[in-house]
LODREN-318710 format. One record per atom (N, C-alpha, C): y, z, x; residue number from 1; residue in three letters; atom name. Coordinates in nm, 2 decimals, decimal comma. Layout:
N
SERO        Y        Z        X   num   residuo   atomo
SERO        Y        Z        X   NUM       ALA      CA
...
***
This chain:
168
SERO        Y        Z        X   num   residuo   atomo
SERO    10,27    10,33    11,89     1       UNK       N
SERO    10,39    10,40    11,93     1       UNK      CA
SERO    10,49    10,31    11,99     1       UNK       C
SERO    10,62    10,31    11,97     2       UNK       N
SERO    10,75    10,25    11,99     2       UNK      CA
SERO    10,78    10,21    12,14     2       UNK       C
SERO    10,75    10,34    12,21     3       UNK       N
SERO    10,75    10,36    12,37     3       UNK      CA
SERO    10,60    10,27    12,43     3       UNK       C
SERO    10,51    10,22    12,36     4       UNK       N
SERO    10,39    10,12    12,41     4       UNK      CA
SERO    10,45     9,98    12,39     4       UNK       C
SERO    10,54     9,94    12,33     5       UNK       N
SERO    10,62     9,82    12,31     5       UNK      CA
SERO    10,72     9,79    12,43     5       UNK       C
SERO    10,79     9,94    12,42     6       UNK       N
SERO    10,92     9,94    12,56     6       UNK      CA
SERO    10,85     9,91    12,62     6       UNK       C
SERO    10,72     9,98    12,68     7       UNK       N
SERO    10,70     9,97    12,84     7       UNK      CA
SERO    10,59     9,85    12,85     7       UNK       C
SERO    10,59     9,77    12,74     8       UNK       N
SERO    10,45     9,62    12,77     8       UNK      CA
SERO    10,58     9,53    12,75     8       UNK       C
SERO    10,67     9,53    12,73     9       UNK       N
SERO    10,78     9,43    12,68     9       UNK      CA
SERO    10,83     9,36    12,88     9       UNK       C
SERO    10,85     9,23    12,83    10       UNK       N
SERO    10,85     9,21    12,97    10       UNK      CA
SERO    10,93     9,03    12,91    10       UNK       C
SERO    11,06     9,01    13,03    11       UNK       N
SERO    11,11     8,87    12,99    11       UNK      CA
SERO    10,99     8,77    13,02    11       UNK       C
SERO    10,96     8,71    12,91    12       UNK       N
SERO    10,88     8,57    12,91    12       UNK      CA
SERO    10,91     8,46    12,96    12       UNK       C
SERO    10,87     8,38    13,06    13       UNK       N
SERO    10,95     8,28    13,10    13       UNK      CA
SERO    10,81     8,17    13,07    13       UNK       C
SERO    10,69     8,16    13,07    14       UNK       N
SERO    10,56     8,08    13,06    14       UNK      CA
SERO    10,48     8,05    12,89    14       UNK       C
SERO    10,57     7,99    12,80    15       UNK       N
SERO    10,48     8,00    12,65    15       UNK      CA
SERO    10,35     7,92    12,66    15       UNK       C
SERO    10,30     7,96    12,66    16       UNK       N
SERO    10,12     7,86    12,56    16       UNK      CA
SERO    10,25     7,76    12,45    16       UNK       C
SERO    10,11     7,64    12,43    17       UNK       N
SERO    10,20     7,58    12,30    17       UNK      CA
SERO    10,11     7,64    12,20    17       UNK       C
SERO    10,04     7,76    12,13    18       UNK       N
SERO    10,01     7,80    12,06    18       UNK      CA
SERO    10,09     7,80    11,91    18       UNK       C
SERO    10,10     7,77    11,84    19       UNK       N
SERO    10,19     7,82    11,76    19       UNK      CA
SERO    10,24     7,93    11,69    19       UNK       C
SERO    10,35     8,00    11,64    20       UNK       N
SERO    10,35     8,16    11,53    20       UNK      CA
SERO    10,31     8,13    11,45    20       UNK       C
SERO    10,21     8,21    11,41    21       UNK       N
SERO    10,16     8,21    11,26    21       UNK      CA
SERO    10,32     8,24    11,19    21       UNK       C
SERO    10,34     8,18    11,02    22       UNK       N
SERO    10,43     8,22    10,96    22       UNK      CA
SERO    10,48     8,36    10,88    22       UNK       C
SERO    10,33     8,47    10,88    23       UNK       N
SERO    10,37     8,57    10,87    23       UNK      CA
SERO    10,41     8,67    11,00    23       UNK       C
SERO    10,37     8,60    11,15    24       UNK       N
SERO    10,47     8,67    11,25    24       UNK      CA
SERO    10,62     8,66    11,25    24       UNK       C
SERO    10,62     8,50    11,23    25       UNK       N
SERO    10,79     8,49    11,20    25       UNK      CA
SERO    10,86     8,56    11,13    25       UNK       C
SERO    10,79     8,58    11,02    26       UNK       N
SERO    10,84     8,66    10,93    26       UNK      CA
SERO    10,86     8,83    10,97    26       UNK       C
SERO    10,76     8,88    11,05    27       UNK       N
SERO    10,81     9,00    11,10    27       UNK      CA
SERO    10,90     8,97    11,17    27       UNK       C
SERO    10,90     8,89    11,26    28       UNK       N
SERO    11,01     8,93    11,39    28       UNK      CA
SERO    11,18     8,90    11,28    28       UNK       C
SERO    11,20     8,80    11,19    29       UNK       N
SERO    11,28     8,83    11,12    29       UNK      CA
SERO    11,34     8,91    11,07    29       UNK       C
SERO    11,24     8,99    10,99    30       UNK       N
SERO    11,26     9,08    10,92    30       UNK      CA
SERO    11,30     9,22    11,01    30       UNK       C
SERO    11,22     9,22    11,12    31       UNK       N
SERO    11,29     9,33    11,20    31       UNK      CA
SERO    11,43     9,33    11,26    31       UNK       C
SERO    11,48     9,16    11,28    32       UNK       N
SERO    11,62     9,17    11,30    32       UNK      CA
SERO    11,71     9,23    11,21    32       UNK       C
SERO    11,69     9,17    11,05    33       UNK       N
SERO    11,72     9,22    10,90    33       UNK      CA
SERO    11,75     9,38    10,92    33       UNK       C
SERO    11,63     9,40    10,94    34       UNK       N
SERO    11,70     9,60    10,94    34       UNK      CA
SERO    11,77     9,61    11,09    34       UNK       C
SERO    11,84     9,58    11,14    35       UNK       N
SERO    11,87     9,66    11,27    35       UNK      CA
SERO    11,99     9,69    11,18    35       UNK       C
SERO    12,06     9,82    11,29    36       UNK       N
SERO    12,17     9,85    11,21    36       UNK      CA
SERO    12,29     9,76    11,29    36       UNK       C
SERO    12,41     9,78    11,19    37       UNK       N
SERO    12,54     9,72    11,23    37       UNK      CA
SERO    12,63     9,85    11,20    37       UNK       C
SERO    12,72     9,82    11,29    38       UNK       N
SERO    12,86     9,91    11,26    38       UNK      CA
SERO    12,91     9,87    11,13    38       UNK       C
SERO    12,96     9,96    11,05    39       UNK       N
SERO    13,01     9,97    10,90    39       UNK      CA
SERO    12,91     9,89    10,79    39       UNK       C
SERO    12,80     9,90    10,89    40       UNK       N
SERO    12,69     9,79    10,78    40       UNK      CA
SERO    12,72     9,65    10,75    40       UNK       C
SERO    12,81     9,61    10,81    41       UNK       N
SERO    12,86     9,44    10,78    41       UNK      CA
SERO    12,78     9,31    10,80    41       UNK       C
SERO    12,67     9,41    10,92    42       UNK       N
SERO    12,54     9,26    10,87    42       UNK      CA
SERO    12,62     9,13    10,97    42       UNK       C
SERO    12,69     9,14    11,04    43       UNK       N
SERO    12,76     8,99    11,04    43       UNK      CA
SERO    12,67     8,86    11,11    43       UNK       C
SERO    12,54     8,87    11,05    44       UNK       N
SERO    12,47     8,84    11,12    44       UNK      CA
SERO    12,43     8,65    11,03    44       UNK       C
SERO    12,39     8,58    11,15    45       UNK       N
SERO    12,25     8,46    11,10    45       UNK      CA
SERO    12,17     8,41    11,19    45       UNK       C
SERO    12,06     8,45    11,19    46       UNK       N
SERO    11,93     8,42    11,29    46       UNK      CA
SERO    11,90     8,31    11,25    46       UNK       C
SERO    11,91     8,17    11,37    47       UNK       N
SERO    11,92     8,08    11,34    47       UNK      CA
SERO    11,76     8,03    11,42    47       UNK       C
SERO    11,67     7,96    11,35    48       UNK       N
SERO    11,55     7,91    11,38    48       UNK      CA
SERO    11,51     7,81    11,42    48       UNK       C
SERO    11,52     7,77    11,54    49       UNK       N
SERO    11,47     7,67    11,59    49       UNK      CA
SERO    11,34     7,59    11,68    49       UNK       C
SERO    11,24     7,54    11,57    50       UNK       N
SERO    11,14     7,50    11,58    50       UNK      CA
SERO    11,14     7,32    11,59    50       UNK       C
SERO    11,23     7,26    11,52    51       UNK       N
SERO    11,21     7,12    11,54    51       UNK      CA
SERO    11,19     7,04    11,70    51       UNK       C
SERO    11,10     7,00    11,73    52       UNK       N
SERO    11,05     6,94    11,83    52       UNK      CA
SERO    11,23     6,86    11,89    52       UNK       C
SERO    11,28     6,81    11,89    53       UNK       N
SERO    11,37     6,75    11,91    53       UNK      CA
SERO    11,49     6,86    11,95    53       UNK       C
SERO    11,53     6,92    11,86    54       UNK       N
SERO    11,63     7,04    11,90    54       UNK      CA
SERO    11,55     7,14    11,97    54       UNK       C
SERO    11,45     7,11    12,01    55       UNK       N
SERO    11,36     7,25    12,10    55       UNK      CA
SERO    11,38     7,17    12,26    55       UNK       C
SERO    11,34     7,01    12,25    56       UNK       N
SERO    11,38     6,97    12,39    56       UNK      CA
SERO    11,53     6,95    12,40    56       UNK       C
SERO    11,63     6,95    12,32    57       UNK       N
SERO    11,77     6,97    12,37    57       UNK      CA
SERO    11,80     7,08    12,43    57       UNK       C
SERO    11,73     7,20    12,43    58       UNK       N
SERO    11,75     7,35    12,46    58       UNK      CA
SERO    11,79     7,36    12,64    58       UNK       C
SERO    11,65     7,26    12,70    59       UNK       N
SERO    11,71     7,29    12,86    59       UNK      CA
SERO    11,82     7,24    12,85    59       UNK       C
SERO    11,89     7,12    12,81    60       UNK       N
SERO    11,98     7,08    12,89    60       UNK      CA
SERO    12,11     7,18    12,85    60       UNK       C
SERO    12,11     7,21    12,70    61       UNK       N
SERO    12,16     7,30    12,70    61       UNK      CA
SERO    12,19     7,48    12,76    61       UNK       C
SERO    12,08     7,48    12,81    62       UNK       N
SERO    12,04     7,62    12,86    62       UNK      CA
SERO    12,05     7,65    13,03    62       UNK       C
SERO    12,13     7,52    13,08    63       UNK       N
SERO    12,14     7,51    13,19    63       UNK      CA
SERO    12,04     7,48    13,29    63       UNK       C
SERO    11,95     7,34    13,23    64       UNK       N
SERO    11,80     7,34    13,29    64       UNK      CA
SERO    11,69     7,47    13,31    64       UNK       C
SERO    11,72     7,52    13,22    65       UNK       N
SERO    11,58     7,63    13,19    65       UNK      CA
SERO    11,49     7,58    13,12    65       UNK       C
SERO    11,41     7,51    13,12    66       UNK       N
SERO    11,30     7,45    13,05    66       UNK      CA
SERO    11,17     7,56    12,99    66       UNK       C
SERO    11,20     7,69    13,01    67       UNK       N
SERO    11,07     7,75    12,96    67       UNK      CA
SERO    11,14     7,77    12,81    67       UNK       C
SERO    11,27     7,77    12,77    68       UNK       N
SERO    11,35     7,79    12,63    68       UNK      CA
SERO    11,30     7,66    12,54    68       UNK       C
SERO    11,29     7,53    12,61    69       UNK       N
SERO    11,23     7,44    12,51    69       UNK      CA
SERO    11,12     7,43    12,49    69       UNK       C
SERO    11,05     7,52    12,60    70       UNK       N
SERO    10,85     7,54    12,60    70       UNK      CA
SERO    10,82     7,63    12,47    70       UNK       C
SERO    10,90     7,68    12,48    71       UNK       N
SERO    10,87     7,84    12,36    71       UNK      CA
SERO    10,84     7,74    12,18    71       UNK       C
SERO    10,73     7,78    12,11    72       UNK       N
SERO    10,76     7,73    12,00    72       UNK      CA
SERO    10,83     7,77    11,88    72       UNK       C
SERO    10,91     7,84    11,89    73       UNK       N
SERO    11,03     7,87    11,85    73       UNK      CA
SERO    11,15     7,97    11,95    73       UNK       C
SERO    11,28     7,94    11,89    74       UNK       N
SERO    11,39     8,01    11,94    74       UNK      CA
SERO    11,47     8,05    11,89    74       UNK       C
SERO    11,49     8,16    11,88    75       UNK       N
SERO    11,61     8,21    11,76    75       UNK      CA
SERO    11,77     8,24    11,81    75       UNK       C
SERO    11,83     8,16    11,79    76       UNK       N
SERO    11,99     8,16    11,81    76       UNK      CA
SERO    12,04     8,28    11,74    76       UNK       C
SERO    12,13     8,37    11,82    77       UNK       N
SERO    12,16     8,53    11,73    77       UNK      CA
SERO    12,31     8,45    11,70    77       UNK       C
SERO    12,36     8,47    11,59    78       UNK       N
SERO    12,45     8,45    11,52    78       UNK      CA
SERO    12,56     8,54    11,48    78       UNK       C
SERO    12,64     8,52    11,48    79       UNK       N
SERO    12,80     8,66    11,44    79       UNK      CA
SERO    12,89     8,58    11,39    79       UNK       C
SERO    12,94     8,64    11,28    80       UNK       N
SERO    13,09     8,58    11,25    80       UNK      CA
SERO    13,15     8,73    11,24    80       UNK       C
SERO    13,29     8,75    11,21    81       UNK       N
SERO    13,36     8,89    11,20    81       UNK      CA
SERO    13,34     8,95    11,31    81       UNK       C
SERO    13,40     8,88    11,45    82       UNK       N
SERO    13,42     8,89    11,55    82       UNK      CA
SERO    13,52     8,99    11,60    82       UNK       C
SERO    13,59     9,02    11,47    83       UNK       N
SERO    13,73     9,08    11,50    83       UNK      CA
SERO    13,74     9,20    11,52    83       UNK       C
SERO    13,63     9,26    11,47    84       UNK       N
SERO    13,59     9,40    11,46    84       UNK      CA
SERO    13,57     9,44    11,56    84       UNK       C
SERO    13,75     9,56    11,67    85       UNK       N
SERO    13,68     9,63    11,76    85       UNK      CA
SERO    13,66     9,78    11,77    85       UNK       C
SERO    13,56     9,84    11,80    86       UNK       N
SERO    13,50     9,97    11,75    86       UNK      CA
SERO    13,62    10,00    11,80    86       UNK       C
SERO    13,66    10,20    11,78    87       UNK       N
SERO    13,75    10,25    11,89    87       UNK      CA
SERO    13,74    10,28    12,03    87       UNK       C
SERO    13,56    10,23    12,05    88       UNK       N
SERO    13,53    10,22    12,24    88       UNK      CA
SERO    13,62    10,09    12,28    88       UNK       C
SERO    13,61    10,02    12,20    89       UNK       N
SERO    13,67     9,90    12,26    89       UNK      CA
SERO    13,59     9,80    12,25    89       UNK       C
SERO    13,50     9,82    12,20    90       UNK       N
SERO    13,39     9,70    12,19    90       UNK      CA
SERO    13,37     9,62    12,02    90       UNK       C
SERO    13,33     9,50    12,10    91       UNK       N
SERO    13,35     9,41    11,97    91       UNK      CA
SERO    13,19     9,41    11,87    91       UNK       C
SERO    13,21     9,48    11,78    92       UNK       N
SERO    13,11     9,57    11,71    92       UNK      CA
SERO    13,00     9,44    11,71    92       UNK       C
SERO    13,02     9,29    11,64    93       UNK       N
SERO    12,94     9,21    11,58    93       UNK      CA
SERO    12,86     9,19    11,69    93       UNK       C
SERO    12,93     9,13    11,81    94       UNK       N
SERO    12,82     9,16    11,94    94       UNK      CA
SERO    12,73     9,22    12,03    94       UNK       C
SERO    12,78     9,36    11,96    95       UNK       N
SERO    12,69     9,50    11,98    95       UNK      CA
SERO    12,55     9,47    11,87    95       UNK       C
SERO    12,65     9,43    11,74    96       UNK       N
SERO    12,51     9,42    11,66    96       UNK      CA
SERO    12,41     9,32    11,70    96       UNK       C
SERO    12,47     9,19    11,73    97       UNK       N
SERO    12,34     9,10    11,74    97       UNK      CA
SERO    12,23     9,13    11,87    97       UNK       C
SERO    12,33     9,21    11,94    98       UNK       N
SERO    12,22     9,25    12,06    98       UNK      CA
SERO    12,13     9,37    12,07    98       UNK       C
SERO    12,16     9,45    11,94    99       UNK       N
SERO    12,05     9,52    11,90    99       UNK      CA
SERO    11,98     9,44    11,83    99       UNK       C
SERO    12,01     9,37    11,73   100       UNK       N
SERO    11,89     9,29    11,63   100       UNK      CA
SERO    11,81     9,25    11,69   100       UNK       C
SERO    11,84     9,19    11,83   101       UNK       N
SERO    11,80     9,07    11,95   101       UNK      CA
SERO    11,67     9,12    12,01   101       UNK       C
SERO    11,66     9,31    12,04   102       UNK       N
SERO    11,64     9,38    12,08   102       UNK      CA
SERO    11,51     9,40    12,02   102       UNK       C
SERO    11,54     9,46    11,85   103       UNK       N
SERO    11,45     9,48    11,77   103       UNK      CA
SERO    11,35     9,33    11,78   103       UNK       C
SERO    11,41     9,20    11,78   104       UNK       N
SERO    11,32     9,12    11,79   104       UNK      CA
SERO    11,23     9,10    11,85   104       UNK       C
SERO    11,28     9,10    12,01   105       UNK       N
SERO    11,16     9,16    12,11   105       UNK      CA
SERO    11,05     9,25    12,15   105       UNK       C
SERO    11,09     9,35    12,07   106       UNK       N
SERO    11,00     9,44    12,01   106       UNK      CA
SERO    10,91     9,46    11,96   106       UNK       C
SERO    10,93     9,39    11,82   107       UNK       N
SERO    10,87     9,30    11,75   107       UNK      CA
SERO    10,76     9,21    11,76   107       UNK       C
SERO    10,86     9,10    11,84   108       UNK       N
SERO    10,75     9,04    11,92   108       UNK      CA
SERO    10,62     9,10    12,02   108       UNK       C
SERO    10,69     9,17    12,06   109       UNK       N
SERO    10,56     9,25    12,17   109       UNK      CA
SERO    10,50     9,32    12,08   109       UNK       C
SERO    10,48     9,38    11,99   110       UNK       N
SERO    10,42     9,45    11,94   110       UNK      CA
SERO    10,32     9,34    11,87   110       UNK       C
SERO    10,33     9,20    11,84   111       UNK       N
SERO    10,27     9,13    11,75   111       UNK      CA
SERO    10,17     9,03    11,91   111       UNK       C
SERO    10,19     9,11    11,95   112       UNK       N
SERO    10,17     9,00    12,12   112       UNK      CA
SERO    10,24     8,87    12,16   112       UNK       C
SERO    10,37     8,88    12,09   113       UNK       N
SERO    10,42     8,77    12,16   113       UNK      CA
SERO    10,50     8,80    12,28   113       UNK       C
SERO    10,55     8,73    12,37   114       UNK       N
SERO    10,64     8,72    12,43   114       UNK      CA
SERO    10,77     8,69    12,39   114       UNK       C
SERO    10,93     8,72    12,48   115       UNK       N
SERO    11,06     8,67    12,45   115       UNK      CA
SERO    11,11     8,69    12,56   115       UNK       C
SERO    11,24     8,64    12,56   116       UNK       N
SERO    11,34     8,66    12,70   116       UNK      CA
SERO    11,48     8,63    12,63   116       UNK       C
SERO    11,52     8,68    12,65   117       UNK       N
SERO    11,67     8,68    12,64   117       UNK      CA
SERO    11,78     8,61    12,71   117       UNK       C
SERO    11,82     8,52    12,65   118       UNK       N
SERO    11,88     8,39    12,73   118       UNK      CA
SERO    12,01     8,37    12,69   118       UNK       C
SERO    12,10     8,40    12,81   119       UNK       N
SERO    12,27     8,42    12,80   119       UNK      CA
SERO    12,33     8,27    12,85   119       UNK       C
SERO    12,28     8,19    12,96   120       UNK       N
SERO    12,31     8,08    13,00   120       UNK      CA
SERO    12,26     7,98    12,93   120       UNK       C
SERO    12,41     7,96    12,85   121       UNK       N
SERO    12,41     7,82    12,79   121       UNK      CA
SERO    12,52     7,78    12,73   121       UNK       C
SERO    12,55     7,68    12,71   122       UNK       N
SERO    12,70     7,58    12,66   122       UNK      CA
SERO    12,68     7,60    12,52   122       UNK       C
SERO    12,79     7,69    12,48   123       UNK       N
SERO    12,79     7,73    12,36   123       UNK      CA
SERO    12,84     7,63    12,26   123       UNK       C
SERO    12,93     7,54    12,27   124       UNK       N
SERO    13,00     7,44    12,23   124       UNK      CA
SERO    12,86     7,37    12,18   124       UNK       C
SERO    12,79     7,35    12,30   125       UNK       N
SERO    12,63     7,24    12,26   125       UNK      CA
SERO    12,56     7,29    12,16   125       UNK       C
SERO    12,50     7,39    12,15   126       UNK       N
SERO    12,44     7,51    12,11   126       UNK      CA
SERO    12,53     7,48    11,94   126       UNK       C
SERO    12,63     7,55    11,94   127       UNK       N
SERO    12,70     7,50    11,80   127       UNK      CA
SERO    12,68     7,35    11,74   127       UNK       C
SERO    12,68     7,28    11,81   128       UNK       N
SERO    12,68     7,15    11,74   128       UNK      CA
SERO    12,55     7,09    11,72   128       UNK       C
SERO    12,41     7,13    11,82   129       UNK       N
SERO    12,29     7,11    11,81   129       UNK      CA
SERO    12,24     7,22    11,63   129       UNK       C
SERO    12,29     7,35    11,60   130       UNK       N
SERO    12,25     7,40    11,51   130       UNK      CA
SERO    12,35     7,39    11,42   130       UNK       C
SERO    12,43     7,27    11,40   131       UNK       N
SERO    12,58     7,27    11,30   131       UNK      CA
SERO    12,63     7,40    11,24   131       UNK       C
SERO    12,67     7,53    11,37   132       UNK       N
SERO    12,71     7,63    11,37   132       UNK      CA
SERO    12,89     7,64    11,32   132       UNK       C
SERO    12,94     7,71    11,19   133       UNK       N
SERO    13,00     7,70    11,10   133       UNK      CA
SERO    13,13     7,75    11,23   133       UNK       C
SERO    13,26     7,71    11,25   134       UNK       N
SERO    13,34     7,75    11,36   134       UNK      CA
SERO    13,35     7,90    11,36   134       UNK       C
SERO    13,37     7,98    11,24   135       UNK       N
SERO    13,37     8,10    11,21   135       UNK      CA
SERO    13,26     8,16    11,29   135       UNK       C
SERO    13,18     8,13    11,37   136       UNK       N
SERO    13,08     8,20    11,41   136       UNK      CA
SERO    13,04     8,17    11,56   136       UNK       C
SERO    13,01     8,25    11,64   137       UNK       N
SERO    12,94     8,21    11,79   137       UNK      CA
SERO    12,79     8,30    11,82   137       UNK       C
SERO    12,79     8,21    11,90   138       UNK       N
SERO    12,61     8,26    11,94   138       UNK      CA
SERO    12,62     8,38    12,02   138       UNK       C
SERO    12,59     8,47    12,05   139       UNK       N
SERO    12,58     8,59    12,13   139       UNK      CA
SERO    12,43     8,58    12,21   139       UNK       C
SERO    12,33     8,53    12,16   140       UNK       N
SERO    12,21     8,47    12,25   140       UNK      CA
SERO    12,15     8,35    12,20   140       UNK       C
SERO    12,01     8,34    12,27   141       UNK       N
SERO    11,92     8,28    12,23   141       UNK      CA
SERO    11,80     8,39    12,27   141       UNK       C
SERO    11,68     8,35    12,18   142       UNK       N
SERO    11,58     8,45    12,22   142       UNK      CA
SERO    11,41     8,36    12,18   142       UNK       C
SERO    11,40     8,26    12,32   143       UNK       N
SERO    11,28     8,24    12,28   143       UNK      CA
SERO    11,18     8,30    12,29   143       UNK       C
SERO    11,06     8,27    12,16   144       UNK       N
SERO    10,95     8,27    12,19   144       UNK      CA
SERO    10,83     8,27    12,13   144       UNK       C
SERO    10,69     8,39    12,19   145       UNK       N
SERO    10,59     8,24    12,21   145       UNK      CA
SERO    10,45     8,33    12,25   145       UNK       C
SERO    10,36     8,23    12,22   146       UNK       N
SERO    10,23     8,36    12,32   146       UNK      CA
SERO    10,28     8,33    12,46   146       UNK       C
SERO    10,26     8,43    12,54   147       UNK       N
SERO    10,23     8,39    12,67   147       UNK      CA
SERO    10,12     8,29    12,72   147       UNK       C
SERO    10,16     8,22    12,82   148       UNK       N
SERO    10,03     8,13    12,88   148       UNK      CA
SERO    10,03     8,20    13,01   148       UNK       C
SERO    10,12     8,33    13,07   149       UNK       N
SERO    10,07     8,38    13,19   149       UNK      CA
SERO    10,02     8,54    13,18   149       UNK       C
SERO     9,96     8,62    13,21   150       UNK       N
SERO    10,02     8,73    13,22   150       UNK      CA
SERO    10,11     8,82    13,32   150       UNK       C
SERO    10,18     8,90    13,23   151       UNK       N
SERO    10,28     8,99    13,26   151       UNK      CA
SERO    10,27     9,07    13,45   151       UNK       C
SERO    10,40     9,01    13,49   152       UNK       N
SERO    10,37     9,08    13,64   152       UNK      CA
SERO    10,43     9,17    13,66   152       UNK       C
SERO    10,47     9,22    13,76   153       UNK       N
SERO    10,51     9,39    13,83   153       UNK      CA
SERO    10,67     9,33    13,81   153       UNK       C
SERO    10,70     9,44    13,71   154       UNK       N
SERO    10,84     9,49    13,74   154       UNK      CA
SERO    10,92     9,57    13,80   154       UNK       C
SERO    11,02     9,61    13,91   155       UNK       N
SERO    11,06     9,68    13,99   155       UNK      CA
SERO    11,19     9,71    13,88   155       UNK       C
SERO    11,12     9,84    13,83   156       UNK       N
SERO    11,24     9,94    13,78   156       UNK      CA
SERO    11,31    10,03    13,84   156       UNK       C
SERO    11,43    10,08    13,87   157       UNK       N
SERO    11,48    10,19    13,91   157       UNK      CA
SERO    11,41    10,35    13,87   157       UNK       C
SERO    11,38    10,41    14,01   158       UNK       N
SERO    11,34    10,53    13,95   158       UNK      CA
SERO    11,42    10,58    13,83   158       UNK       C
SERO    11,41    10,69    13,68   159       UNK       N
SERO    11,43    10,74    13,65   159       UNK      CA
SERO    11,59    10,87    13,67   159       UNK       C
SERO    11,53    10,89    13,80   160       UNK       N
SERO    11,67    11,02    13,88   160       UNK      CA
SERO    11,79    10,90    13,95   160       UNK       C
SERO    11,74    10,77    13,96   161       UNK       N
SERO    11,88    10,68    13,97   161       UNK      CA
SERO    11,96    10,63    13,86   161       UNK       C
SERO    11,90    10,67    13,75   162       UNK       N
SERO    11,98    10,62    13,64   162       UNK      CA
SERO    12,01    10,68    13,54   162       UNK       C
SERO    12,02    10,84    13,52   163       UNK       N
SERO    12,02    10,94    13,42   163       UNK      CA
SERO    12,11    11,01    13,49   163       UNK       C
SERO    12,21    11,07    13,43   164       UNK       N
SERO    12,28    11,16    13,52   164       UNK      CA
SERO    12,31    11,24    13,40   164       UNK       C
SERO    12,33    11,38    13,40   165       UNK       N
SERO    12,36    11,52    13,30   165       UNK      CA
SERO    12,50    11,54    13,29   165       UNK       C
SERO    12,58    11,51    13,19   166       UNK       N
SERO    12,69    11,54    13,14   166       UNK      CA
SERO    12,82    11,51    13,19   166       UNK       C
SERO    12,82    11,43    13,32   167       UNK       N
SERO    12,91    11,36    13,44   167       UNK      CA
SERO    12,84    11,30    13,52   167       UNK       C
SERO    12,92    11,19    13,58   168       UNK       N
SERO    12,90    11,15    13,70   168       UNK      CA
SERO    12,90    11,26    13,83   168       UNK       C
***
């Protein structure tokens, strides 16, 4: 069930150096693949990074986070057709990659991996470490990995602080 994934899903910050088998990668891709986009545009490229050398560039790029270069892979979310803003106001392609991002992690937990979602980093670096085409910017990164710890206590907001019926 979908809702056993939401509630085991937890930011990874500790990988094992285990490796993905290549038919997990392949799920967790392929789950990005279907996420939906606004007008279907897709503006998407899941960018993979596994090479030992661009995986230790990641901390310095990531703002000294070093569990991003632990992870044995990382997938850079990708957008081009930036320009596209829904009538909320929001810029659809970065709506999309953060659902895809989403579905990944999902994904992932459902296959027993781990992921975290990682917004701090020098995008400029990041571009030129994955020879990212200018038409395009990263909207994340999302490593990851088995766990090498297990999952600890999360302090969620109750339910009645965060739902409210038809108004504020």
């Amino acid at each position: 069930m979908l809702l056993s994934a939401i509630k085991k899903r937890y930011s990874l910050r500790k990988f094992s150096d285990q490796p993905i088998e290549e038919e997990k990668r392949t799920a967790l891709l392929d789950a990005a693949r279907l996420a939906p986009s606004a007008r279907n545009v897709q503006p998407w490229k899941f960018v993979v990074i596994d090479d030992p050398a661009k995986r230790a560039a990641l901390t310095d790029i990531c703002k000294g986070q070093s569990f991003v270069s632990q992870a044995p892979i990382t997938i850079a979310l990708c957008v081009n057709n930036t320009d596209y803003t829904m009538t909320c106001g929001q810029t659809a392609a970065i709506i999309d990659a953060a659902i895809a991002g989403a579905y990944i992690g999902l994904q992932a937990t459902e296959m027993g991996l781990g992921s975290c979602w990682v917004g701090a980093f020098y995008a400029d670096q990041l571009g030129d470490l994955i020879n990212m085409p200018r038409d395009y910017t990263v909207v994340g990164l999302l490593p990851i990995g088995y766990p090498a710890v297990a999952k600890g206590n999360r302090i969620l907001k109750p339910v009645e602080d965060v739902i409210v019926k038809n108004s504020f």
